[in-house]
C-alpha positions as CSV (number, residue, x, y, z in Angstrom):
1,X,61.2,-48.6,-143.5
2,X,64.8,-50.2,-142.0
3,X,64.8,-51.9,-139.3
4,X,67.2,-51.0,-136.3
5,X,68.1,-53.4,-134.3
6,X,69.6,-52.9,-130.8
7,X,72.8,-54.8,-130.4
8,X,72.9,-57.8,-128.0
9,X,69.6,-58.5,-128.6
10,X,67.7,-60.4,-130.4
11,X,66.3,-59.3,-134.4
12,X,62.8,-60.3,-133.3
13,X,61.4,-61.8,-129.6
14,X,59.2,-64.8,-130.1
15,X,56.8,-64.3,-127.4
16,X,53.2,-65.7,-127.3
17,X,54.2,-67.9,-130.1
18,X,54.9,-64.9,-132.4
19,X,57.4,-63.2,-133.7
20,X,57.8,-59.5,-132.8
21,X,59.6,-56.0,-132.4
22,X,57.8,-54.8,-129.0
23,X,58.6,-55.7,-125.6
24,X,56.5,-56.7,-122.6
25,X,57.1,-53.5,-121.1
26,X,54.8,-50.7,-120.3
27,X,55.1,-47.6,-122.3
28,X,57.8,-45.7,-119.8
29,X,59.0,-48.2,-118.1
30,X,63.0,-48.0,-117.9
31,X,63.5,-51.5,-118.4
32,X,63.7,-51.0,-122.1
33,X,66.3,-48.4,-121.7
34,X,68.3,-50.8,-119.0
35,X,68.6,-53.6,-121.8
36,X,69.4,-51.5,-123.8
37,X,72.4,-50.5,-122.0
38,X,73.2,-53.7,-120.7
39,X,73.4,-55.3,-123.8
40,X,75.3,-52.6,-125.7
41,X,78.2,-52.9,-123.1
42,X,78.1,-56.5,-123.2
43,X,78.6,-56.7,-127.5
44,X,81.1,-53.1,-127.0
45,X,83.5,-55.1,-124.6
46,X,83.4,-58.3,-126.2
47,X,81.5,-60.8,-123.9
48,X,78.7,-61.7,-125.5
49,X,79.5,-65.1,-126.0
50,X,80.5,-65.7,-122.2
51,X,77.3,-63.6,-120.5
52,X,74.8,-65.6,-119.0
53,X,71.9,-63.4,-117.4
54,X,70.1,-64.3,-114.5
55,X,66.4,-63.2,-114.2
56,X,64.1,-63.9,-111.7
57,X,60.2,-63.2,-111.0
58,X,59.1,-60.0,-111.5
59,X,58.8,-57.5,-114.7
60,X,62.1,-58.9,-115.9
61,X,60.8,-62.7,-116.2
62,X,61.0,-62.5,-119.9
63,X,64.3,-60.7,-120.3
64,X,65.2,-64.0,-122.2
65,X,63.1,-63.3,-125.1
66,X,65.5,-60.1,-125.7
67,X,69.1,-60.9,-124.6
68,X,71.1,-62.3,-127.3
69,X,73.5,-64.0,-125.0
70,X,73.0,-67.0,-122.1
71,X,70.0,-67.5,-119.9
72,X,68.8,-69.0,-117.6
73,X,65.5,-69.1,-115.1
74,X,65.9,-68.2,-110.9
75,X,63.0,-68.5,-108.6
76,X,61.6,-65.6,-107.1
77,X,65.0,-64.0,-105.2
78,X,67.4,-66.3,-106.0
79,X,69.0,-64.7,-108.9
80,X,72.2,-64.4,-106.8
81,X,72.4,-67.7,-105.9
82,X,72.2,-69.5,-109.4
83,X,74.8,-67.2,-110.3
84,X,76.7,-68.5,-107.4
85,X,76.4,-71.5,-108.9
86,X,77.5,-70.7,-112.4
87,X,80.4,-68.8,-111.1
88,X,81.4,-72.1,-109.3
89,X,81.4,-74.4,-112.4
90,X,82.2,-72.2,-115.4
91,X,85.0,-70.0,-114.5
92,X,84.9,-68.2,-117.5
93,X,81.7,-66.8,-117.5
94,X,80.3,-63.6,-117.5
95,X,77.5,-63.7,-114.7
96,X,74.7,-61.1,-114.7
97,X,71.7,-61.1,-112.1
98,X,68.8,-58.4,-113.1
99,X,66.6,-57.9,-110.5
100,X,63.8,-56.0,-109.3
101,X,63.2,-54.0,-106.2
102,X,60.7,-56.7,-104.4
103,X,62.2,-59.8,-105.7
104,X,66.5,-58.2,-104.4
105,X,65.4,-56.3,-101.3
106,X,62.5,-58.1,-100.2
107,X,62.6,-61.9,-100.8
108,X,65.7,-62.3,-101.9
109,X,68.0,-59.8,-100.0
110,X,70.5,-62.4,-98.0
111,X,71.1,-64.0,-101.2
112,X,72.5,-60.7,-102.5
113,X,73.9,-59.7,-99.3
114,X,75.9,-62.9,-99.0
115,X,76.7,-62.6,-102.5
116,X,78.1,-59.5,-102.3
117,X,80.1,-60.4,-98.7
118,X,81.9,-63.2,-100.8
119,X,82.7,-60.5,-103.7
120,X,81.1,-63.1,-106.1
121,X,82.2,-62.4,-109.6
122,X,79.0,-61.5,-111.0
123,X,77.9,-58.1,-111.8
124,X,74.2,-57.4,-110.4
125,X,71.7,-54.5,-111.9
126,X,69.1,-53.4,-109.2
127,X,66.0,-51.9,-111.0
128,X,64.6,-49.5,-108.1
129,X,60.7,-48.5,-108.7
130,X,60.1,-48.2,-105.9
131,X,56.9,-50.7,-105.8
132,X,56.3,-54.8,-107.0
133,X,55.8,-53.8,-110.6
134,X,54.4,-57.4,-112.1
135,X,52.4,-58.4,-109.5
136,X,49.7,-55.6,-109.0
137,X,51.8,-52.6,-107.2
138,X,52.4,-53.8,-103.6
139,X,54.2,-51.7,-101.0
140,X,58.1,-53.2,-101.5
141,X,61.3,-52.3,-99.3
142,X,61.7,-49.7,-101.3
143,X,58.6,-47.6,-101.6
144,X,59.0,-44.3,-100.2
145,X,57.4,-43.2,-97.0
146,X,54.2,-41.7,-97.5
147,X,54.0,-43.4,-101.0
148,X,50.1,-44.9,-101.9
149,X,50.4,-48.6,-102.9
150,X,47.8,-51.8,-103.2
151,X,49.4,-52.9,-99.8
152,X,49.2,-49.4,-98.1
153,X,46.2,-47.8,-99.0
154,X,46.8,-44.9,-97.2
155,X,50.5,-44.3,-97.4
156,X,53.6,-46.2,-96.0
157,X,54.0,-45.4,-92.5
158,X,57.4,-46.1,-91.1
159,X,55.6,-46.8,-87.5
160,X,54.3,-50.2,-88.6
161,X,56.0,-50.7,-92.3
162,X,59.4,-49.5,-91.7
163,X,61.4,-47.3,-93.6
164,X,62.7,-47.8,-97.3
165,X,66.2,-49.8,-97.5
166,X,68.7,-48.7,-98.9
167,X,70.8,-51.6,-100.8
168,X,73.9,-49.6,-101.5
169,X,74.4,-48.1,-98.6
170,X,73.8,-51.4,-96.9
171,X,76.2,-53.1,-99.1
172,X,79.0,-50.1,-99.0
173,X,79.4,-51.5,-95.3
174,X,80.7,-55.1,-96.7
175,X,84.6,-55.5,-98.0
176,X,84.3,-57.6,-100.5
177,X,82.3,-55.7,-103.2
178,X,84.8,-53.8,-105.7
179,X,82.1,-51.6,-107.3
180,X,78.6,-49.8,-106.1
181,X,76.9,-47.2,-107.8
182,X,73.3,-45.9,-107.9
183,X,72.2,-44.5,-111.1
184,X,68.9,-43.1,-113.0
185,X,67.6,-43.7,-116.5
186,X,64.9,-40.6,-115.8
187,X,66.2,-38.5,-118.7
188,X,68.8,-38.4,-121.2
189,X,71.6,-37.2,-118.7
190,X,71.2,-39.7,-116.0
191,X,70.8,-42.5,-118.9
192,X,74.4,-41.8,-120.0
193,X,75.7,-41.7,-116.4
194,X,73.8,-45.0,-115.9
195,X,75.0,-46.5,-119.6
196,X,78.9,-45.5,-117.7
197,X,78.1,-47.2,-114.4
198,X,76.6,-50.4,-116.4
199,X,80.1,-50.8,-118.6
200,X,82.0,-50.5,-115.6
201,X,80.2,-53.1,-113.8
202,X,80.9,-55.6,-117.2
203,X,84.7,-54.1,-117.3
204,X,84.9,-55.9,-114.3
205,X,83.5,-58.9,-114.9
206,X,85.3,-59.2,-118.2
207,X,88.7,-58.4,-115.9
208,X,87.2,-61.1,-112.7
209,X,88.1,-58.4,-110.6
210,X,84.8,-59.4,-108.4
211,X,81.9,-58.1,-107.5
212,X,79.8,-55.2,-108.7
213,X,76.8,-53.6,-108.0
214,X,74.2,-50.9,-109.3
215,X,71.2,-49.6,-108.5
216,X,68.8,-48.2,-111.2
217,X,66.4,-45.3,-110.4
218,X,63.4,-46.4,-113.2
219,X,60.1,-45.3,-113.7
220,X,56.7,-47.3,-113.0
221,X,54.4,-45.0,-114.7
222,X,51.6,-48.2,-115.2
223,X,51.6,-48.3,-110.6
224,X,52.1,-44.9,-109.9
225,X,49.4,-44.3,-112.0
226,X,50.4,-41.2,-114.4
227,X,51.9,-40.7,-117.6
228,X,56.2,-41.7,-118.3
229,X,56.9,-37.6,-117.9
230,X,55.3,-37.4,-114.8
231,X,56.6,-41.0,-113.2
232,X,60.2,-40.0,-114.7
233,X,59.7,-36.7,-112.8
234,X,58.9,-38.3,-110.1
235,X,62.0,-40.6,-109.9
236,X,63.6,-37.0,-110.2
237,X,61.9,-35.2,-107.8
238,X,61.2,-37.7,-104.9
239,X,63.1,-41.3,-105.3
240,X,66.6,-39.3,-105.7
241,X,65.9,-37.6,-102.2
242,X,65.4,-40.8,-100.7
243,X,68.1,-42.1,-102.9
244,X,70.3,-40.2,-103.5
245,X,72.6,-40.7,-107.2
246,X,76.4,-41.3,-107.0
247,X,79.4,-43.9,-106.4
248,X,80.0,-45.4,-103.5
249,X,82.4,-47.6,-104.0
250,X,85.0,-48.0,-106.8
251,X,88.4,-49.8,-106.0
252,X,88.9,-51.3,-109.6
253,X,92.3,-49.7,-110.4
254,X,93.5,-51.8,-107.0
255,X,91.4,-54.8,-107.5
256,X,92.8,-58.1,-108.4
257,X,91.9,-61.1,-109.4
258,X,90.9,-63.5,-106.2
259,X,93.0,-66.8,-106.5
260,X,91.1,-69.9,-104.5
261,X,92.4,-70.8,-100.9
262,X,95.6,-73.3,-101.4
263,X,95.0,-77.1,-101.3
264,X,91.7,-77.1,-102.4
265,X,90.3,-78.2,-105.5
266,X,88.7,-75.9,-107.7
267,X,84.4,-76.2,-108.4
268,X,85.3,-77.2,-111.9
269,X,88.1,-80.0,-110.6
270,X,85.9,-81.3,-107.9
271,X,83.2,-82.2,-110.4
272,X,85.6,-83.5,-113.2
273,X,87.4,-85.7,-110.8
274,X,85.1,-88.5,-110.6
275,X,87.3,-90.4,-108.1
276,X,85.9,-89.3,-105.2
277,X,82.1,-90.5,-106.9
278,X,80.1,-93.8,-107.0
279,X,78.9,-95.0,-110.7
280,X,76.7,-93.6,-112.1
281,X,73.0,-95.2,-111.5
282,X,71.5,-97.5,-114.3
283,X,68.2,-98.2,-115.4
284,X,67.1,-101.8,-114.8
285,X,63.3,-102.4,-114.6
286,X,63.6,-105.5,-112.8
287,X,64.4,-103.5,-109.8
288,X,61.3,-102.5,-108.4
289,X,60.9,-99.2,-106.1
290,X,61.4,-99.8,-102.4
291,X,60.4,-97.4,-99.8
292,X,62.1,-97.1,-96.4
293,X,61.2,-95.3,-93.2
294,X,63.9,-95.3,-90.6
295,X,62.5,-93.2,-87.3
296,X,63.4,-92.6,-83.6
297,X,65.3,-90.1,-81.1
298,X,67.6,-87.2,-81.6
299,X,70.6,-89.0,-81.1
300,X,69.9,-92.6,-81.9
301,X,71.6,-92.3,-85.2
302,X,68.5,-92.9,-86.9
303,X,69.8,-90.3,-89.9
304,X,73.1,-92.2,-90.0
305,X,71.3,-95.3,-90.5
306,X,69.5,-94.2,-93.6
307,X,72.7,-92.7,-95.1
308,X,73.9,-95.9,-94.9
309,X,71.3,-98.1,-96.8
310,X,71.3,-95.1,-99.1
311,X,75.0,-95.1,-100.2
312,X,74.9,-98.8,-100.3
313,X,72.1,-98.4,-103.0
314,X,74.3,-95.9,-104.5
315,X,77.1,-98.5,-104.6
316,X,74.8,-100.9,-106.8
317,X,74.5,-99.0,-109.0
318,X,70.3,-98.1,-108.0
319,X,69.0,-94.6,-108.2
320,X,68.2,-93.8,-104.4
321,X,67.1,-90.8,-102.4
322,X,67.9,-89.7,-98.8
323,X,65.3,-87.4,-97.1
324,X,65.6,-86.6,-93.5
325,X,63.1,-84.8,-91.0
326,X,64.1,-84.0,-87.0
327,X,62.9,-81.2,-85.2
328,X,65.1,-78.4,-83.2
329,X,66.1,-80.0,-80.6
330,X,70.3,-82.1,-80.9
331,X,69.0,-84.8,-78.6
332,X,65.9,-86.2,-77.5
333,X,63.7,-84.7,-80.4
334,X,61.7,-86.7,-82.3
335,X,64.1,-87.5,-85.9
336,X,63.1,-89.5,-89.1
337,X,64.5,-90.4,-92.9
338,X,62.9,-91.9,-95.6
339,X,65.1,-94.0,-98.3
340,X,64.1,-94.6,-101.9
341,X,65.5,-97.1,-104.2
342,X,64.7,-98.3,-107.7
343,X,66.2,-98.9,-110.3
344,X,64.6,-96.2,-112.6
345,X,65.0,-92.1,-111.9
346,X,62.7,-91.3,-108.7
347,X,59.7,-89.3,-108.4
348,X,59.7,-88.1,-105.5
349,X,61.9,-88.6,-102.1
350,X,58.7,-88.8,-99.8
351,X,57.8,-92.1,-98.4
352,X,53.9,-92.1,-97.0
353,X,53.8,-95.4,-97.3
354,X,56.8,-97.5,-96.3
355,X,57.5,-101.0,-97.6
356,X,60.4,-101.3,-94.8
357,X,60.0,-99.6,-91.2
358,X,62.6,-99.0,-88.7
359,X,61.2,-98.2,-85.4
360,X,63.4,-96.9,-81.8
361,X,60.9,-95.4,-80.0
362,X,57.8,-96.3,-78.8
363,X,55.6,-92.7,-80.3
364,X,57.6,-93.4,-83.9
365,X,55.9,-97.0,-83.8
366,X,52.9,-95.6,-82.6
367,X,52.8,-92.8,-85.3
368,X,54.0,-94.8,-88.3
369,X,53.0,-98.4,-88.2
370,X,50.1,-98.0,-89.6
371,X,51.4,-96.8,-92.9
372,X,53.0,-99.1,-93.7
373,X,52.1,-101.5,-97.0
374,X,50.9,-105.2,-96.9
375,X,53.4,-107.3,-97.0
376,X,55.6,-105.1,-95.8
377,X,58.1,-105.2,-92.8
378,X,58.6,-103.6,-89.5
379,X,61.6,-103.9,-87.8
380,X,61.1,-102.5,-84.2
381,X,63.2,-102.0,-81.2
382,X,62.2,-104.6,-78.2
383,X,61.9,-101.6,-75.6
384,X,58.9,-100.5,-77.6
385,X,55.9,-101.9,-76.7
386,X,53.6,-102.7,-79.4
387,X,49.8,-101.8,-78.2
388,X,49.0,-100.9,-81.4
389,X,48.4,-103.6,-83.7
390,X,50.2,-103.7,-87.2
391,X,47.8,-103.8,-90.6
392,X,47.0,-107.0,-91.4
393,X,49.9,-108.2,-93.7
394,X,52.6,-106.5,-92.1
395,X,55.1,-108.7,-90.4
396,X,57.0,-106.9,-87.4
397,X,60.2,-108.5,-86.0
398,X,61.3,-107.4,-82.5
399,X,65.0,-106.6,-82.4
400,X,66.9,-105.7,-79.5
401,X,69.0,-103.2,-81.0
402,X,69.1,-101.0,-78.0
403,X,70.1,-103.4,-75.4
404,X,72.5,-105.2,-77.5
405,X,74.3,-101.8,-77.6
406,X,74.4,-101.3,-74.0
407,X,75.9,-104.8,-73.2
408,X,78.3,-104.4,-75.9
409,X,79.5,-101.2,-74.1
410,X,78.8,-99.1,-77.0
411,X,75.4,-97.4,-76.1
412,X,75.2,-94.9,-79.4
413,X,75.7,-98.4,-81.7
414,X,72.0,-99.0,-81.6
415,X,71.9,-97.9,-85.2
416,X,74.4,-100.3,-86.2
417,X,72.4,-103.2,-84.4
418,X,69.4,-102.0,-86.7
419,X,71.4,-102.3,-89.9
420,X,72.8,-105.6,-89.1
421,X,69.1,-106.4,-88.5
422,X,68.2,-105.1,-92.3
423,X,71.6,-107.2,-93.2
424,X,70.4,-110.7,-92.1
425,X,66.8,-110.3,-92.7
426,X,67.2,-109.5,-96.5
427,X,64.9,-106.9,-96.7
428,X,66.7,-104.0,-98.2
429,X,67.7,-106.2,-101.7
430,X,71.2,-104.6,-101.4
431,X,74.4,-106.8,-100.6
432,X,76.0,-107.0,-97.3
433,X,79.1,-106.3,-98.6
434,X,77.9,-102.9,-99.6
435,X,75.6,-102.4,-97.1
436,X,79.1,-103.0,-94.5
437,X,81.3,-100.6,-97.0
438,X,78.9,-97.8,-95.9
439,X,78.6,-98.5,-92.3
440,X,82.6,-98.4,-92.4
441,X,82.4,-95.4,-95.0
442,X,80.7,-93.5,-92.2
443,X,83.6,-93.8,-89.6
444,X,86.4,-92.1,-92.1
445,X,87.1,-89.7,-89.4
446,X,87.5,-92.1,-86.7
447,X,88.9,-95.2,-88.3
448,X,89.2,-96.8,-84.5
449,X,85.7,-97.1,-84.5
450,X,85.6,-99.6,-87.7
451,X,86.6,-102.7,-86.1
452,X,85.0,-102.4,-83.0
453,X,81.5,-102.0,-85.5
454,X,82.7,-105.4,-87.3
455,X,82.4,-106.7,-84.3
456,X,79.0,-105.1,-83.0
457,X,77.5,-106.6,-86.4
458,X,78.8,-109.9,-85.8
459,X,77.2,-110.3,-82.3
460,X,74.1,-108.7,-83.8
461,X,73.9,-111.0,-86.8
462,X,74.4,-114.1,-84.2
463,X,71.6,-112.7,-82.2
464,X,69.3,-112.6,-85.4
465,X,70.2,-116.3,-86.4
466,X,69.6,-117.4,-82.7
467,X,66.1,-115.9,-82.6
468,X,65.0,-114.6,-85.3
469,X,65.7,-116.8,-88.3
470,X,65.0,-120.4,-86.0
């Protein structure tokens, strides 16, 4: 018996450590059909080679085991925003995202909406069943009113579920988008409408004209529970109502290709041009991981300061991390940063226990001094009092940082006091030099303000030698 292979796909798909001819799919499901489609318009216009596929969660998790061309893995929603991506570094790409009713219009709906408001050049395929097909048949966005899933029990009531969404008509509303079409794969005449829709959508990626979208009217026969003549009925009879099949949208004999605004560089320049870049970080096991805690006000700069100790790290050449935390409030709200550096890759950016601590406020001290390490340091600000006692091993120095600033006559330079602090008492590892390149980094924008911080260090350093270091 010959085999037939389906072009754009793969001869067999290795899943479950086996090779084999049959998909994942349940028998009627339109997903089959879909691929099928997809990937005979991608080998028919010649773009193979330059398609990479984005696939999500949902029933479409293991598209990569059939789709002869790039792939790569989203999480659950995001499928337009790694193609975002990809569109931003390889130009000449061909970007597909294939996504599911629960994982586009529930979960990840702004990531396709803003997709498709900035006319990405990516051609997305909406597979509309009308319920969460992978995960056990939960009520999704699109489940018709009235419709039985494991979520409604007794039928979607638009009174506390809502009513279904409609993508297209949603997205017909937006300027960007050059192409939007819904489409069914219920019979034989709807497939051949949907197989014209698909080629269209990969015409204009192939051409960069933009964005494209298109819906898919599939059959779930396995969660609506009946046999694939009955569930294709039923996208017939029912989902068309609600959705109903046609174009909405098709301005590809006008479209052109977008050209980038002027002056700026493009993705691909940006990250070739390495002169706006640090070096690389190197491995060197001598360097051992240190673990910094920087907390205070809203306000007090306390982010700022971390940036800085981390871009001087970054500057030697050590892998380093930057992790900030602040609640809602611009001012006044309580704000925090932990800073990693080693000199081997980082695990993880979260510092529990700090080997350095940098405290402004009194409920920071209060809250954090008692994480940190023996041996390790606590650098607080002198308006804090310090009624709680530090571990035993912990050496705090009293710095202050916030009156220094305010007899300087530059109040919002308490951060800078603080760094001049971790400067003269060694206990970052890094050089001042750096350490001083990204303080000054930091005023780029208002260059005025560099000398007058050369100067705030200075009196803070003399300060430090004067009582501190005696």
């Amino acid at each position: 018996m010959k085999t037939i292979q389906t072009v754009g796909m793969y001869p067999v798909f290795n899943r479950s450590g086996k090779e084999t001819r049959a998909t994942h799919y349940c028998a009627g499901c339109g997903h089959g059909i879909i691929h099928k489609l997809i990937t005979e318009a991608m080998v028919d216009l010649g773009i193979q080679d330059r398609t990479i596929i984005v696939n999500p969660i949902g029933c479409s998790v293991f598209g990569y085991y059939y789709w002869d061309c790039g792939n790569v893995g989203a999480a659950h929603g995001r499928a337009s925003a790694v193609g975002t991506a990809i569109n931003r570094v390889k130009k000449d790409a061909v970007v597909i995202s294939y996504q599911g009713d629960g994982d586009l219009a529930a979960i990840g709906f702004n990531h396709t909406f803003q997709a498709a408001n900035r006319g990405e050049h990516m051609a997305v395929f909406f597979v509309n069943n009308a319920i969460y097909g992978m995960t056990g048949g939960q009520m999704a966005p699109t489940s018709l009113v009235g419709m039985k899933t494991k979520t409604s029990p007794f039928g979607r009531d638009p009174l506390t579920m809502g009513y279904p969404t409609h993508v297209c008509e949603i997205f017909n509303q937006l300027k960007a988008p050059v192409f939007i079409a819904r489409v069914s794969v219920a019979d034989t005449k709807r497939i051949m409408q949907a197989k014209a829709a698909i080629r269209k959508a990969l015409e204009i990626q192939r051409d960069k004209k933009g964005y494209a979208f298109v819906e898919l009217i599939s059959p779930c026969p396995t969660n609506l529970g009946v046999n694939a003549l009955k569930a294709a009925q039923f996208c017939i009879d029912q989902m068309e109502k609600e959705y109903p099949l046609g174009t909405f949208r098709d301005e590809t004999a006008n479209a052109e290709v977008r050209q980038p605004v002027k002056g700026k560089p493009s993705p691909k320049e940006f990250f070739e041009d390495d002169s706006h870049q640090v070096p690389p970080a190197v491995i060197d096991p001598a360097a051992k991981e240190l673990r910094l805690k920087f907390t205070g006000f809203g306000g007090q700069g306390i982010l700022s300061l971390g940036i800085c100790v981390a871009e001087a790290a970054r500057e030697e050449r050590r892998f380093t991390s930057w992790y900030p935390s602040y609640g809602p409030e611009q001012r006044g709200g309580s704000a925090q940063c932990s800073v990693v550096i080693s000199g081997s890759p980082i695990g993880s950016p979260a510092v529990d226990h700090p080997d350095v601590l940098v405290c402004m406020n009194q409920p920071s001290y209060e809250r954090y001094i008692g994480d940190v390490v023996p041996g390790g340091v606590a650098i607080v600000d002198s308006t804090v009092p310090l009624e709680v006692a530090p571990p035993e091993g912990v050496t705090v120095h009293r710095m202050p940082a916030i009156d220094l600033s305010l007899q300087l006559g530059v109040p919002k330079a308490a951060n800078t006091m603080m760094l001049a602090a971790l400067m003269k008492l060694g206990v970052t590892g890094l050089q001042r030099e750096h350490l001083l390149n990204a303080l000054y980094a930091s005023f780029k924008k208002k260059p005025e303000l560099v000398e007058k911080n050369r100067v705030l260090v200075q009196e803070a350093e003399k300060w430090i030698e004067e009582n501190l270091l005696k």
